[in-house]
N, C-alpha and C positions, 0 to 999 in steps of 0.2 A: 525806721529800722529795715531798709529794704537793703536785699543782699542780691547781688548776680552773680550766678556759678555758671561758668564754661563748661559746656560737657555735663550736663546736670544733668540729663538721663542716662549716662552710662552708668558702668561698676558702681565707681567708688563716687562721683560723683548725685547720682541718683540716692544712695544712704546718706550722703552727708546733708540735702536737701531735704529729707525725713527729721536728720538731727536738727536743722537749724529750725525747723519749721514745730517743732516740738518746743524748742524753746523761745517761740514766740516771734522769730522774725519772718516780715515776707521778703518771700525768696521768686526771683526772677532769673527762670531758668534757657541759656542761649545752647542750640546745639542744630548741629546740622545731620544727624541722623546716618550719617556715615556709616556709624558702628552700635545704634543704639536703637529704639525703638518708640514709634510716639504711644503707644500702651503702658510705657515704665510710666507717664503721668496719670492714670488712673489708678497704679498700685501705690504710690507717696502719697495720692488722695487716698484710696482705701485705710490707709498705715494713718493718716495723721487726721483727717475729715477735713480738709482743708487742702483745695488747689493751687496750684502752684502756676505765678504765669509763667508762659512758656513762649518762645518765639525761633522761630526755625531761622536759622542766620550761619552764613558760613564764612567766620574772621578773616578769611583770607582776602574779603572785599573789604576794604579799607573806608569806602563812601559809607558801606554798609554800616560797619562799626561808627562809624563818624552821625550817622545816623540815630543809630540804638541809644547812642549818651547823650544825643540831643534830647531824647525823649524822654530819658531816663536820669535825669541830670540829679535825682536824688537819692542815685544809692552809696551806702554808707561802709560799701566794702565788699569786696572782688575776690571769689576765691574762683583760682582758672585751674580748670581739669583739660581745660578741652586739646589734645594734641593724636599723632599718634605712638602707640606705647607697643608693640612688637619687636622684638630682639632680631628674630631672622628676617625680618622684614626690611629692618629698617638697613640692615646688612646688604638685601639685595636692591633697596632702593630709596639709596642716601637723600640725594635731592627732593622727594618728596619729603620726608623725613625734615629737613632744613628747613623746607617753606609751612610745612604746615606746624611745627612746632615754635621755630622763630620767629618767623613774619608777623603770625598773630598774636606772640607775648608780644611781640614791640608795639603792635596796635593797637593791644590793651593798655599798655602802661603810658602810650601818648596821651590815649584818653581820660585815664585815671590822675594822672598830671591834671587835669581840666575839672575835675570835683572838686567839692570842699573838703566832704571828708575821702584821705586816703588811703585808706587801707587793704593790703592787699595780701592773699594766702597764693604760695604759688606751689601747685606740684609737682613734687622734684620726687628723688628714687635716689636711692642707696648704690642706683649703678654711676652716679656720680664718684665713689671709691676706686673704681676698677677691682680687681684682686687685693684687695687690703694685705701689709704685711702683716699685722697681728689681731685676732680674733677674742672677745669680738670687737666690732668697729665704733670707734667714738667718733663724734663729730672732729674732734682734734686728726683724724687721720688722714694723710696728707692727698689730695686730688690728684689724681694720676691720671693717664692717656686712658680715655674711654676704651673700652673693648669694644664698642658697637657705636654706629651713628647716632639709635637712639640716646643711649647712654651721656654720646658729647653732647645733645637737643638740652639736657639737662643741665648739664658741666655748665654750658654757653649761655642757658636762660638764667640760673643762679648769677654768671657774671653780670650782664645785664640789668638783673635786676640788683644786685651791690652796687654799679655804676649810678642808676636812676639816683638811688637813695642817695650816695654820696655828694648830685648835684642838687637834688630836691627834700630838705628836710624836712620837709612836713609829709611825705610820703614815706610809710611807716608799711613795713614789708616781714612775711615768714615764708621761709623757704622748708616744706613741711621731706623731709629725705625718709620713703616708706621704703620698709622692706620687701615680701611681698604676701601682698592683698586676696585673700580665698575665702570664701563663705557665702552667705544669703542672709538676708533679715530673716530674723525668726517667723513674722507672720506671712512668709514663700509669697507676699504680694511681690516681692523686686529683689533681683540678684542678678548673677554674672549672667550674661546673656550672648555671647561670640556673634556675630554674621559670620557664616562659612566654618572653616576647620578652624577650631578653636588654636591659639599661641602661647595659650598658657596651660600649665600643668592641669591646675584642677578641675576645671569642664572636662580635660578631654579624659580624667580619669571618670569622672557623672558619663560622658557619654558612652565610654565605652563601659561605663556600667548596667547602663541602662540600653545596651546594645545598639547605639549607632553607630558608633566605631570597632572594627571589627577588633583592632590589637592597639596598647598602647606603646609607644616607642618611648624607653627609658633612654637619655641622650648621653651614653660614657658610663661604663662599667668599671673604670681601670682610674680613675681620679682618685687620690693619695685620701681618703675618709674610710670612716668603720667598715661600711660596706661597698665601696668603689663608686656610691654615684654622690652628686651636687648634693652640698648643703645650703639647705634655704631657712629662710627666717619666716615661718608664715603666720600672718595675724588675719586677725578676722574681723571682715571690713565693716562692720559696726562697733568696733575698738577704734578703725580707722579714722572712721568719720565722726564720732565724738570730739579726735582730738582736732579737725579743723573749727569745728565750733569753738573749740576753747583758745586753742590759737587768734582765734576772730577777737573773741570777748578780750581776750588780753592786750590787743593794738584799741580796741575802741574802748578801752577802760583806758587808757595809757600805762600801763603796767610793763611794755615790752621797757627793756635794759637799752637798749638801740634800735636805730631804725630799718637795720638788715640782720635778722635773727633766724639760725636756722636751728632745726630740731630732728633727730633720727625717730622713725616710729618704726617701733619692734615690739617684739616680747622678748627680746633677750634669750630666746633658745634656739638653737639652729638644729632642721629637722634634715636627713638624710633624706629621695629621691622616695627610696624604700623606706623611709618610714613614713611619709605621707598615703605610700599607697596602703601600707600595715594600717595606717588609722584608717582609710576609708573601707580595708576591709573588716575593720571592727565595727565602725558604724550599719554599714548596709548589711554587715553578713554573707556578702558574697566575694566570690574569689574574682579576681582584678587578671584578663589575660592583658600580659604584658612582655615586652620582651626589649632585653638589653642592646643597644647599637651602638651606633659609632656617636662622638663625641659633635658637641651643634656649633659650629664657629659665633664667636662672641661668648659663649655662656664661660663665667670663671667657676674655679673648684669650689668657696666658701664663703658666703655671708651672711652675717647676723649680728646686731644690733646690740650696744652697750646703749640702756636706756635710761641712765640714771639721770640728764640733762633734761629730758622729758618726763621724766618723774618728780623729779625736784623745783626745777623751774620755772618749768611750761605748767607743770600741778596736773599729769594725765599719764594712764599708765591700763595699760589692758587687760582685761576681766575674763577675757574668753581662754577656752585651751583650741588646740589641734584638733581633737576631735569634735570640739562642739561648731567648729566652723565645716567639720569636714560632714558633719552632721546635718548640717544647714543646706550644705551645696546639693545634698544627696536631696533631700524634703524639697529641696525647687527642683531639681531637676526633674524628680515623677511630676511633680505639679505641674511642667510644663509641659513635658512626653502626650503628658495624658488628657492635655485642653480639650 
């Protein structure tokens, strides 16, 4: 029952290596540390009492990987995190973007062609939509031109992996489309952790709560919603990572319907800009400086997630609220402040 996660000490990868590992599978975790920390493996051991191997590898060397499944020749299912995931980044810097996202799904899925068993979980994003014409978004809504490089990294690895499967049927594929991802595990052993200035909303709202950052920058005031900023879908990434383990168990039970399945992961409510920071000021009890600016090239006006396919189908559906993730991120972030 051995599983290998890409990227298994970041975010979302490092919870869902908690979840798989609770439920009984070893988990072989590949990451090059780019973005992540070799410490997140003594917190998944503190969380589960059980170590997880780890091997520092960076997918972009091809011998490398060519290597890893020599040695490794008995695992029984691939969930890949590992890429880069920044919106304005990937804007300023396509070509990295390209390579380190494509290059290394195609190197995984050569090799994974080369096991017996196939199965593979891929993570994809809800920015594969673009701007949705109607809210919220079902898997049925049609794929439009990326707004950002990263966004197409996604678009183009979902192709890719529909092509594999279409020539390889025994290669049995989930294409997991999150919305987006914010919280901590409950026991502040492992959560969102940035190198550098943080790209996503929620740290940089912990940091500037916690006073590392001196303001936060609200990105568009003036977008057509209740109160002028972006609606997001935010779930809480031990909601998240539950659902790849279930996604897992459904390809190695044989339960999937076909062999390229994809699935939205939401909660089905779309939170306003402002009212994320409303919940973190309800959690911590402190007031959020912040201040409204100009609008971030890539980012679109609204998305949020019609979940009933992943409810129904997939059998998973998410337990947490808004606050109890925003609760979580607050509880690591003193925890780490204060090491």
């Amino acid at each position: 029952m051995k599983i290998l996660v890409t990227g298994g000490l970041g975010f979302i990868g490092s919870h869902t290596v908690v979840e798989l590992q609770n439920e009984g599978f070893e988990v072989v975790i590949i990451d090059d540390l780019s973005n992540s920390s070799i410490e997140v493996v003594d917190g998944i051991t503190a969380i589960t009492n059980k170590k997880p191997i780890f091997e520092k590898l960076d997918l972009k060397v091809k011998l490398d990987v060519q290597d890893f499944f020599k040695r490794h020749n008995d695992i029984i299912g691939v969930i890949h995190f590992a890429a880069s995931k920044a919106v304005g980044e990937s804007v300023a810097e396509p070509l990295m973007y390209y390579e380190n996202n494509i290059t290394t799904l195609v190197y995984m899925l050569q090799e994974l062609c080369g096991l017996t068993k196939k199965n593979f979980i891929f993570s994809s994003s809800c920015t594969v939509y673009g701007q949705a014409d109607e809210l919220p978004i079902t898997e049925n809504a049609p794929i439009k031109p990326a707004e950002s490089p990263y966004g197409n990294t996604k678009q183009i690895g979902e192709e890719i992996i529909r092509d594999t499967c279409k020539v390889n049927s025994d290669v049995n594929a989930i294409a997991l489309r999150y919305f987006n991802p914010i919280g901590a595990h409950p026991s502040t052993e492992i959560g969102e952790l940035p190198i550098g200035v943080p790209q996503n909303l929620v740290p940089y709202i912990t940091q500037t709560g916690i006073g590392m950052r001196e303001q936060l920058s609200v990105f568009g005031g003036d977008y057509p919603t209740s109160d002028g900023t972006c609606i997001r879908d935010y779930i809480h990434v031990v909601d998240l990572a539950k659902a790849h383990v279930i996604a897992l168990q459904r390809l190695i039970a044989g339960n999937n319907d076909s062999n390229f399945e994809y699935f939205n992961l939401g909660t089905g409510t779309g939170s306003t800009v402002l009212e994320a920071i409303q919940s973190f000021e309800r959690v911590s009890g402190k007031a959020l400086n912040y201040k409204i600016v100009d609008r971030r090239e890539g980012d679109i006006t609204a998305a949020y997630a019609e979940t009933s396919k992943a409810n129904n189908v997939l059998g998973w559906k998410t337990e947490l609220t808004l606050d109890d993730a925003m609760d979580s991120a607050w509880k690591w972030e003193q925890k780490i402040r204060n090491k």
